[in-house]
KEGUGU-246176 format. One record per residue: chain; x, y, z of N, C-alpha, C in turn; residue in one letter. Coordinates in nm, 3 decimals. Last residue first. Layout:
<atoms>
{rolo->A n.x->X n.y->Y n.z->Z ca.x->X ca.y->Y ca.z->Z c.x->X c.y->Y c.z->Z vexmi->A}
...
</atoms>
This chain:
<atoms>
{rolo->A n.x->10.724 n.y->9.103 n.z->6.837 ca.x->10.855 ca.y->9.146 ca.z->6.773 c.x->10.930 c.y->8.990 c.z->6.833 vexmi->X}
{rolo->A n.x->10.369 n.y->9.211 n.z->6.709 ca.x->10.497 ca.y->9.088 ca.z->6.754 c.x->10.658 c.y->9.144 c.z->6.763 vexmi->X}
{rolo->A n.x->10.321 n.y->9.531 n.z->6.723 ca.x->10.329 ca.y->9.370 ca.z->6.675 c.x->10.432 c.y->9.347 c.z->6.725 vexmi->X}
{rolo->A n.x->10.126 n.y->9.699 n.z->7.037 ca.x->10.234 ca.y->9.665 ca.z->6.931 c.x->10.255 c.y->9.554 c.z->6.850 vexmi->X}
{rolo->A n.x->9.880 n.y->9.834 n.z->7.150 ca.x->9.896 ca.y->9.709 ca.z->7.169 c.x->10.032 c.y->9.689 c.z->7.027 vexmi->X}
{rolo->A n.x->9.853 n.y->10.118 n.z->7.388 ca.x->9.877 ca.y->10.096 ca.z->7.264 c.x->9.923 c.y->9.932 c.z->7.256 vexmi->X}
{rolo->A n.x->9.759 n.y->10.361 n.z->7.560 ca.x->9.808 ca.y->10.259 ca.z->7.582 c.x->9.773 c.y->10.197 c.z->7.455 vexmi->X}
{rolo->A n.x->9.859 n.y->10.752 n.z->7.639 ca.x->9.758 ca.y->10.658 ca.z->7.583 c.x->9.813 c.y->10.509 c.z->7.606 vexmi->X}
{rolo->A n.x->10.159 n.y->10.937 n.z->7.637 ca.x->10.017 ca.y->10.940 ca.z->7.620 c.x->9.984 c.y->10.814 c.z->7.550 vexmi->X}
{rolo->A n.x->10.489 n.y->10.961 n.z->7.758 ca.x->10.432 ca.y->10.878 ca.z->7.683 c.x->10.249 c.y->10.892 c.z->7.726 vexmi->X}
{rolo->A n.x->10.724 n.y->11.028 n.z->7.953 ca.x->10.597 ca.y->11.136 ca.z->7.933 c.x->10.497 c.y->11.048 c.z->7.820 vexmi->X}
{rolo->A n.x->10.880 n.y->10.873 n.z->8.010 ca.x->10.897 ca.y->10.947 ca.z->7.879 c.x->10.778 c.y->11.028 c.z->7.862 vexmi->X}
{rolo->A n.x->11.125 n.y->10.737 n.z->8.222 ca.x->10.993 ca.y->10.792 ca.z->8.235 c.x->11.004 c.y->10.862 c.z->8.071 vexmi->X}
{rolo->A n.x->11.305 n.y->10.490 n.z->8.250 ca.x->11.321 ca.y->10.585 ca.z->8.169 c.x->11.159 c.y->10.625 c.z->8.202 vexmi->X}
{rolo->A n.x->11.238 n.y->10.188 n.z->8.429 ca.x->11.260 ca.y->10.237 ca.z->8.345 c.x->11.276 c.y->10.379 c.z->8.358 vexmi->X}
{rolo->A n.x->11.272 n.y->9.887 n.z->8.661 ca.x->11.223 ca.y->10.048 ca.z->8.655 c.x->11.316 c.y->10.065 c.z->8.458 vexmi->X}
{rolo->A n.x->11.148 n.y->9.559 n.z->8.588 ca.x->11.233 ca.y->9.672 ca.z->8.595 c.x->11.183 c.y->9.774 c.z->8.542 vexmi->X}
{rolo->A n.x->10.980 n.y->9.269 n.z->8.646 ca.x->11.008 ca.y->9.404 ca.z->8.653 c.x->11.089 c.y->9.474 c.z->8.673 vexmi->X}
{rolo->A n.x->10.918 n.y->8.960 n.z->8.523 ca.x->11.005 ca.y->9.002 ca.z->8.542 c.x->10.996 c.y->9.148 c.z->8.572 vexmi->X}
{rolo->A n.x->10.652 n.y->8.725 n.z->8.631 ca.x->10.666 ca.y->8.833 ca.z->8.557 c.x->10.782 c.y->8.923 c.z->8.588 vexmi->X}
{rolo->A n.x->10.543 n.y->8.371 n.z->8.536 ca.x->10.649 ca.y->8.495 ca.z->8.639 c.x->10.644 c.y->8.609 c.z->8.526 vexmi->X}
{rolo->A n.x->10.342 n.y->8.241 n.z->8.509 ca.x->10.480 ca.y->8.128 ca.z->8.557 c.x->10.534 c.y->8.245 c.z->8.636 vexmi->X}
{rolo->A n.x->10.011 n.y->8.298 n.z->8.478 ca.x->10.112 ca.y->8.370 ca.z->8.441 c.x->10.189 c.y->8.296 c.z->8.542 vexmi->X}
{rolo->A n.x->9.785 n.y->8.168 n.z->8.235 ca.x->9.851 ca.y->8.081 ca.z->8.342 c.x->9.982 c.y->8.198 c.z->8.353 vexmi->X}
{rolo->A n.x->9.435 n.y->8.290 n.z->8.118 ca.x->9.580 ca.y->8.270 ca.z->8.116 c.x->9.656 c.y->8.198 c.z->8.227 vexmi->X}
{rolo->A n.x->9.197 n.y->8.178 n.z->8.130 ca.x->9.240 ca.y->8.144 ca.z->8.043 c.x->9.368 c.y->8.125 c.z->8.031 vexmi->X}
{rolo->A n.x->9.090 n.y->8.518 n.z->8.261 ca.x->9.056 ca.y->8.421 ca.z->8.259 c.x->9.132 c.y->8.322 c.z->8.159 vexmi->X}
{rolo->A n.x->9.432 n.y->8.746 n.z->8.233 ca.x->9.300 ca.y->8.730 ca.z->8.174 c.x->9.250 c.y->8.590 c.z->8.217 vexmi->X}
{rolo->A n.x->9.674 n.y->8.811 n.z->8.493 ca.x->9.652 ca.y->8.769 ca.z->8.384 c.x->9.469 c.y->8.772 c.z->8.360 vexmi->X}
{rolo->A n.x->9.817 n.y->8.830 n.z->8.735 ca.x->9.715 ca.y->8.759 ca.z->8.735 c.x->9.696 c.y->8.686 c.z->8.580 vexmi->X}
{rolo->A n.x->10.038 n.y->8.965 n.z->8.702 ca.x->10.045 ca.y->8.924 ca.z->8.770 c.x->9.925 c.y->8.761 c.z->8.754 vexmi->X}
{rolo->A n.x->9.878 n.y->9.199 n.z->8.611 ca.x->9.955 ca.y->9.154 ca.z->8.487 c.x->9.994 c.y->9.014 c.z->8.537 vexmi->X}
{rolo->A n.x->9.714 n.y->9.366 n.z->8.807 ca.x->9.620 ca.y->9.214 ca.z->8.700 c.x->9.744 c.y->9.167 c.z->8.643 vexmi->X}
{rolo->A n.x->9.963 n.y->9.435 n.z->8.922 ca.x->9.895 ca.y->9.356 ca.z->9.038 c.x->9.799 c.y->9.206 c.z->8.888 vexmi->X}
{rolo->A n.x->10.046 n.y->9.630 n.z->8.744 ca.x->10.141 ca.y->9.487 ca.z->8.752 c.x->10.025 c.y->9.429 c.z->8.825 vexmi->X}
{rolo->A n.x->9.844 n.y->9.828 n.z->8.757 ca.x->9.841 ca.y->9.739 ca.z->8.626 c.x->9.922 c.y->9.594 c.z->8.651 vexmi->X}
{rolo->A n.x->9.829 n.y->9.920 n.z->8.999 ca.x->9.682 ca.y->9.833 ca.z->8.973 c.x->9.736 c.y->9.746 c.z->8.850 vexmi->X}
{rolo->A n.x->10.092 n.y->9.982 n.z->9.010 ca.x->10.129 ca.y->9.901 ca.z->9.089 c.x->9.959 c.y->9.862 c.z->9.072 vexmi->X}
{rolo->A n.x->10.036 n.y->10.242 n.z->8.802 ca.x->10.158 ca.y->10.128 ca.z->8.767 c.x->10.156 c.y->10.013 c.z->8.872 vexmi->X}
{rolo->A n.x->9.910 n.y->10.410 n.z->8.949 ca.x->9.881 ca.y->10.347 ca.z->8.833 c.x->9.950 c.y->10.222 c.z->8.817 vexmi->X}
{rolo->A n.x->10.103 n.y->10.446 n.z->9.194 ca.x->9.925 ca.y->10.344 ca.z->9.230 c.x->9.875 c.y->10.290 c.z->9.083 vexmi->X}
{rolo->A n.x->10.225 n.y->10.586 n.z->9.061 ca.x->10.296 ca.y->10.499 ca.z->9.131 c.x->10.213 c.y->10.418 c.z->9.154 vexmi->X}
{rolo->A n.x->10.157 n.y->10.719 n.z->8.749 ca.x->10.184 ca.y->10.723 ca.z->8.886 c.x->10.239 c.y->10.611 c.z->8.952 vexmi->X}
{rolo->A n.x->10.275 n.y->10.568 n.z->8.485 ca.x->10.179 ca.y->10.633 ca.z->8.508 c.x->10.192 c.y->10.686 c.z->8.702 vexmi->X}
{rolo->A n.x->10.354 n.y->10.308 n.z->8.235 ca.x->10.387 ca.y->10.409 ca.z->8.327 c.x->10.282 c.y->10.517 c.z->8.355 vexmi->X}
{rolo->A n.x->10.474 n.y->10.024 n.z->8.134 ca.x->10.366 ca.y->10.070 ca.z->8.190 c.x->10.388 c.y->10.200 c.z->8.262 vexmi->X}
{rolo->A n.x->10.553 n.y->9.821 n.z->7.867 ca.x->10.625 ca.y->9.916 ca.z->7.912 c.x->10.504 c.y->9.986 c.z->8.015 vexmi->X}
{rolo->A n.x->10.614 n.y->9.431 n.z->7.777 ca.x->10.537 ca.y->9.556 ca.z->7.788 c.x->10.600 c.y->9.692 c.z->7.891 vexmi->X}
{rolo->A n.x->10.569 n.y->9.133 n.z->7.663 ca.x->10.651 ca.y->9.228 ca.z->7.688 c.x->10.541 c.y->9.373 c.z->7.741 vexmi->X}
{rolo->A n.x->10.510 n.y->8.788 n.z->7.673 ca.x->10.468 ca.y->8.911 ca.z->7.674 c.x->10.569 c.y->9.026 c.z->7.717 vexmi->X}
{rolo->A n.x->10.659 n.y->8.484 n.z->7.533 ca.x->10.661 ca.y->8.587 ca.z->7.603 c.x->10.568 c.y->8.714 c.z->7.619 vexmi->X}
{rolo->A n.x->10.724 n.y->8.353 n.z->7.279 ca.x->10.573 ca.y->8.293 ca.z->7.359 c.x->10.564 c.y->8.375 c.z->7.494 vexmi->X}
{rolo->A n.x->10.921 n.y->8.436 n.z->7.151 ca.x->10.974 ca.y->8.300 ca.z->7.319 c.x->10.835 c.y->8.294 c.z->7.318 vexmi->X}
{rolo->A n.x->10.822 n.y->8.680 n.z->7.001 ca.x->10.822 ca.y->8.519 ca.z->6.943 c.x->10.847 c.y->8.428 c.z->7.039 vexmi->X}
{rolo->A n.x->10.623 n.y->8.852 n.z->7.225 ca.x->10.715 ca.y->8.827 ca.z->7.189 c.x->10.751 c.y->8.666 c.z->7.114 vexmi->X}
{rolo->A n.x->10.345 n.y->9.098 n.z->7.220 ca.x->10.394 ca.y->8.958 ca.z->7.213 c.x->10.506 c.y->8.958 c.z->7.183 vexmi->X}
{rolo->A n.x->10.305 n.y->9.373 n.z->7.379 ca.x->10.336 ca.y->9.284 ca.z->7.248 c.x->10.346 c.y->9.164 c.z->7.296 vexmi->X}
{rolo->A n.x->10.196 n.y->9.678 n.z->7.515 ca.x->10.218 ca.y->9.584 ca.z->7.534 c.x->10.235 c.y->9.549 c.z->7.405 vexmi->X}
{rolo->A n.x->10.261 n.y->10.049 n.z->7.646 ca.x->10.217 ca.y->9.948 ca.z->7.544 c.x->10.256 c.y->9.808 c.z->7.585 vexmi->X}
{rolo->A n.x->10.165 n.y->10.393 n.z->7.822 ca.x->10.243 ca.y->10.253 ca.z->7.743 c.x->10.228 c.y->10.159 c.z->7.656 vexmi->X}
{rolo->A n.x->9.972 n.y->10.465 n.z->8.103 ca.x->9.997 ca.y->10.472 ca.z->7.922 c.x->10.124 c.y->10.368 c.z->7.942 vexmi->X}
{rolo->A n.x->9.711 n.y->10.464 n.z->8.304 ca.x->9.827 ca.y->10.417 ca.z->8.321 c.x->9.827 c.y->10.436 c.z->8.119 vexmi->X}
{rolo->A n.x->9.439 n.y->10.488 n.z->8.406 ca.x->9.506 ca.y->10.572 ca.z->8.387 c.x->9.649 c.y->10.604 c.z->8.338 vexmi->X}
{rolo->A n.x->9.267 n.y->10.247 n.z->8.445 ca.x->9.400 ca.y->10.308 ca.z->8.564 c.x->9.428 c.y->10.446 c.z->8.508 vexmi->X}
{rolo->A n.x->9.184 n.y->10.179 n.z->8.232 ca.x->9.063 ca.y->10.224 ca.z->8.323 c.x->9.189 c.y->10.282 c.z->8.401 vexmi->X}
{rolo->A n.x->9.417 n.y->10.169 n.z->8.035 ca.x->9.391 ca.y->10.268 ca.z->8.075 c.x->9.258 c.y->10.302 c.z->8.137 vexmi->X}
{rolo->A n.x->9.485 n.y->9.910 n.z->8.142 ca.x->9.629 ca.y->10.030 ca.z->8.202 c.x->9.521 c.y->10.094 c.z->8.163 vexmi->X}
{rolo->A n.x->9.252 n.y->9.732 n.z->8.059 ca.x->9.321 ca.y->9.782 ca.z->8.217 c.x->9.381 c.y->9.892 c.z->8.256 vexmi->X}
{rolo->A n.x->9.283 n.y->9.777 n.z->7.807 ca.x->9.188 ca.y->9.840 ca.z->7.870 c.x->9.228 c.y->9.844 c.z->7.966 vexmi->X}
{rolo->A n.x->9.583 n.y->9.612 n.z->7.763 ca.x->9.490 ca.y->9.759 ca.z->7.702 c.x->9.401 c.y->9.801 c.z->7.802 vexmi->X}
{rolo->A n.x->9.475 n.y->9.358 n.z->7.909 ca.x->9.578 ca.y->9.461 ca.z->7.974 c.x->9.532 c.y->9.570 c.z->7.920 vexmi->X}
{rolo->A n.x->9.321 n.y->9.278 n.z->7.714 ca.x->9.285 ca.y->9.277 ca.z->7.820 c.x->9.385 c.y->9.406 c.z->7.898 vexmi->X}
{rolo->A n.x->9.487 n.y->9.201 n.z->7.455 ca.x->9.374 ca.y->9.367 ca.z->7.500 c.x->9.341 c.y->9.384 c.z->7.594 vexmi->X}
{rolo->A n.x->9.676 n.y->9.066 n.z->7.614 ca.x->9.745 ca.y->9.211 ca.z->7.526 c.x->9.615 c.y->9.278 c.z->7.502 vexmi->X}
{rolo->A n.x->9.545 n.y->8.838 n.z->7.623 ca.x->9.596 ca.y->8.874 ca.z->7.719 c.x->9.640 c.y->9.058 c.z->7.702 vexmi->X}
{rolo->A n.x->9.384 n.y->8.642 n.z->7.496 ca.x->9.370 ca.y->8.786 ca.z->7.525 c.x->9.408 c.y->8.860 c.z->7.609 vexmi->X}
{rolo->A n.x->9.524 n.y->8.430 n.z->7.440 ca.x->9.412 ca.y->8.423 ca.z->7.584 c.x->9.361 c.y->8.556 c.z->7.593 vexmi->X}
{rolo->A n.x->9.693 n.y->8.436 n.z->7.268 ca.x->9.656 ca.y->8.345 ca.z->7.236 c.x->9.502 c.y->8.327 c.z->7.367 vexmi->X}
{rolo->A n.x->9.978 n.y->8.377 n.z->7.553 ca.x->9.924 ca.y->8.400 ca.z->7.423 c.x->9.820 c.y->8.352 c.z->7.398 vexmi->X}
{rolo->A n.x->10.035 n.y->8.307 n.z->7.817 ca.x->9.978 ca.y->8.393 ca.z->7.772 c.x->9.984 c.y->8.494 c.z->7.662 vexmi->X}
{rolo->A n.x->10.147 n.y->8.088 n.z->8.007 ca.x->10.071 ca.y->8.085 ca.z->7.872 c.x->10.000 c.y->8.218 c.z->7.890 vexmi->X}
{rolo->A n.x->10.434 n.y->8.248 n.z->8.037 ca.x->10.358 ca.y->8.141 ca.z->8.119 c.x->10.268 c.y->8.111 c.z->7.998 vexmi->X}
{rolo->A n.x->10.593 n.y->8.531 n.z->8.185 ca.x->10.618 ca.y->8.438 ca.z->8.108 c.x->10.494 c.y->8.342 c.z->8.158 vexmi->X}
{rolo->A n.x->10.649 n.y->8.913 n.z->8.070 ca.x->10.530 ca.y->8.801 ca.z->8.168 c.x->10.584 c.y->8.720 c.z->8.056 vexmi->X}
{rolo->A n.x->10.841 n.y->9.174 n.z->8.186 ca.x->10.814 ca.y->9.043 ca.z->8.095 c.x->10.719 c.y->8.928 c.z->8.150 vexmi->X}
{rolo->A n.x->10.804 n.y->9.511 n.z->8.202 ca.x->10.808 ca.y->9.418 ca.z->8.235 c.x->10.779 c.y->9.258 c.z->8.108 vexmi->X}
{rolo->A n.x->10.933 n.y->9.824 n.z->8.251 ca.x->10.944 ca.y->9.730 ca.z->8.154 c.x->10.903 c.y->9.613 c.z->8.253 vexmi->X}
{rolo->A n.x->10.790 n.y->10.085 n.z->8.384 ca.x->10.860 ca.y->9.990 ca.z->8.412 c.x->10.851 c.y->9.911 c.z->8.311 vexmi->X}
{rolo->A n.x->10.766 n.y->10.447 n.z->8.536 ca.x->10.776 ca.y->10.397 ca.z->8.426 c.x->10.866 c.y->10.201 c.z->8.459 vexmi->X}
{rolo->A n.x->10.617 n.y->10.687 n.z->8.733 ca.x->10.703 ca.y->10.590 ca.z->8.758 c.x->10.657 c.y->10.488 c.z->8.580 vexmi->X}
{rolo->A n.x->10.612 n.y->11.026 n.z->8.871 ca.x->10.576 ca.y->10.927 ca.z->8.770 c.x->10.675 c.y->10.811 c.z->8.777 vexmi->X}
</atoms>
């Protein structure tokens, strides 16, 4: 299992970007969560196999019709055994 924090910067608020992903990680199979961050940032934690986690960065990369993603920062994480994919508030 492979677990990663990542930060998407660019316009993507505000584009559906945070349900879009939802459904993504879990047609993949992939758990964790995403948020918005007040910078106008996206945050999010993705973990799931190694193919899970590398279908979810590939759209995160992309983003929803609407969105413009500038860069997305990745680092490995802490695996936590974590079930399901979940959209968080703002922080």
């Amino acid at each position: 299992m492979r677990r990663v924090h990542v930060t998407v910067r660019g316009e993507v608020q505000g584009v559906g970007y945070r349900y879009t992903l939802r459904m993504i990680a879990r047609e993949a199979g992939a758990s964790g969560w995403v948020r918005n961050r007040r910078d106008g940032s996206v945050e999010a934690e993705v973990e799931g196999t190694p193919a899970e986690v590398d279908e979810v960065l590939a759209w995160m990369a992309e983003g929803p019709p609407g969105s413009h993603v500038e860069s997305a920062t990745v680092t490995d994480a802490a695996t936590t055994g974590e079930r399901g994919f979940e959209v968080l508030p703002t922080q």
